[in-house]
C-alpha positions in Angstrom: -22.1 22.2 23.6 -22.2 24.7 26.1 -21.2 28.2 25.3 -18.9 28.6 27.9 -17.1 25.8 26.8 -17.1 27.7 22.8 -16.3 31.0 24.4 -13.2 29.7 26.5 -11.8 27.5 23.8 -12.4 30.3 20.6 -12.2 33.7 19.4 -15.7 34.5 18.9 -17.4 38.1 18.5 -16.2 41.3 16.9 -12.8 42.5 15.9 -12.6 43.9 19.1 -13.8 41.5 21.1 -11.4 38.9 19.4 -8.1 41.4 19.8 -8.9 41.5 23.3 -9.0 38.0 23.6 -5.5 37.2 21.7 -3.9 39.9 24.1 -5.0 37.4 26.9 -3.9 34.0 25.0 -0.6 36.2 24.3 -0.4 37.0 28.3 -0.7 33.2 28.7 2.2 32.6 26.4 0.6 31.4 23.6 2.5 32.2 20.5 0.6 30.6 17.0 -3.7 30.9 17.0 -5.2 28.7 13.8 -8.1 29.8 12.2 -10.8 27.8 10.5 -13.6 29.3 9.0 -16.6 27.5 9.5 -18.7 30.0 7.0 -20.6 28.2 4.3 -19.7 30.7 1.2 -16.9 32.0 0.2 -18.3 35.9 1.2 -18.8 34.3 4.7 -14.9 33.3 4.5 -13.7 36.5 3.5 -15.5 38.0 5.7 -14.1 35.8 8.6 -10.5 37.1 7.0 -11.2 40.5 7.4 -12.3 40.7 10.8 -9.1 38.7 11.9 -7.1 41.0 10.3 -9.4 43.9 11.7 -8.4 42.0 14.9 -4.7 41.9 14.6 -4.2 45.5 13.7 -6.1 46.6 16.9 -3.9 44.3 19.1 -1.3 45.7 18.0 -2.3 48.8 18.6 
């Protein structure tokens, strides 16, 4: 799969990165985002937690 097609599609990065792309899918109207962790422990999950919450705090400024 291309990773144009990965990065278009999915927040991908750091917390930073990610806010910045919700404040775009937010400018587009979008209004719910599901996550899915695809790590393979349960460190790896957490981990995935905390940067979306890292993410969300910096969105919102």
């Amino acid at each position: 799969m291309p990773w144009e097609f990965i990065d278009q599609t999915s927040l991908v990065g750091d917390a930073k990165r990610i806010a910045l792309r919700m404040g775009d899918y937010a400018a587009a109207g979008v209004t719910t985002l599901g996550l899915t962790s695809l790590a393979g422990s349960v460190d790896g999950h957490l981990e995935t937690l905390r940067v979306a919450e890292e993410a969300l705090r910096l969105g919102r400024g």
